[in-house]
C-alpha positions in Angstrom: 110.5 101.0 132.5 110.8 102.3 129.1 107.9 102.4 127.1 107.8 103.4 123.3 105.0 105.3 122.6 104.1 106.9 118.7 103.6 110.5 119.0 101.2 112.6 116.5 104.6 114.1 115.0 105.5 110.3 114.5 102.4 109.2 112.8 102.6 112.0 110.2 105.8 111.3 109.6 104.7 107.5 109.0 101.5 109.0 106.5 104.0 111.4 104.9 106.1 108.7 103.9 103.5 105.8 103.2 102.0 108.9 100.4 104.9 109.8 99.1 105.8 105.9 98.5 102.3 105.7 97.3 103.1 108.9 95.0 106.1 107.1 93.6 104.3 104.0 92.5 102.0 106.1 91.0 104.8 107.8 88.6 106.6 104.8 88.1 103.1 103.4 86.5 102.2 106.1 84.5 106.3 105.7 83.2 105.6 102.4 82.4 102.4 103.1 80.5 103.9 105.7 78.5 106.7 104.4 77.3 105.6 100.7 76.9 101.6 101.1 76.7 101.1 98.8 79.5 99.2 99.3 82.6 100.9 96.9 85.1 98.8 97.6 88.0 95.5 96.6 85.5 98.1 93.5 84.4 98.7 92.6 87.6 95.1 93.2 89.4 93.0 91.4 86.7 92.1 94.1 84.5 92.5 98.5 85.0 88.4 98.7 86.7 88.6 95.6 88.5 87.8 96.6 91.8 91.2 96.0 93.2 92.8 98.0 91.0 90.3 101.1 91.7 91.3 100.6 95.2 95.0 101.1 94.4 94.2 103.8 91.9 92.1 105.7 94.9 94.9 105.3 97.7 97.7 106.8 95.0 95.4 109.6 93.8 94.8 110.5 98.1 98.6 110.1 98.2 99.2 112.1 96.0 96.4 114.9 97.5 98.4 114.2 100.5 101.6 115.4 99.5 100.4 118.9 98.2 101.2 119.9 101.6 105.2 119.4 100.7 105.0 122.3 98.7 103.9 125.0 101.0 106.4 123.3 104.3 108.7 125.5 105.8 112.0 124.4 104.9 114.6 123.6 107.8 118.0 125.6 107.6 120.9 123.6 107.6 123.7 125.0 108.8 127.3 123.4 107.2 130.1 122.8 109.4 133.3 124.3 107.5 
């Protein structure tokens, strides 16, 4: 019987990736507010300190905490094939 189990290497690979989508959001917004002077995540949530919105604002600012940790990783080698 197989059974498919998540390991702890899987789940940080899942949080990795959830903060570094979360990070991306977050720089796509800024983007947008700089070069059109519109929040969309205020637009979109009923106004920029509507609760929601501080929500969405938290979980990108601990995303982007999160992914501090990509700079100091040990990169892999990669070895080319020739």
């Amino acid at each position: 019987m197989h059974r498919n189990f998540i390991t702890q290497g899987d789940e940080k690979k899942v949080m990795d990736r959830f903060a570094l989508f979360l990070v991306i959001i977050g720089a796509i917004v800024w983007g947008v507010v700089g070069i059109f002077g519109l929040n969309p995540i205020g637009w979109i949530l009923s106004g920029s300190m509507s609760w929601l919105s501080r929500i969405v604002y938290t979980l990108v600012g601990l995303g982007g905490l999160w992914c501090i940790k990509f700079l100091f990783r040990e990169r892999e080698l990669v070895k080319h094939h020739d």
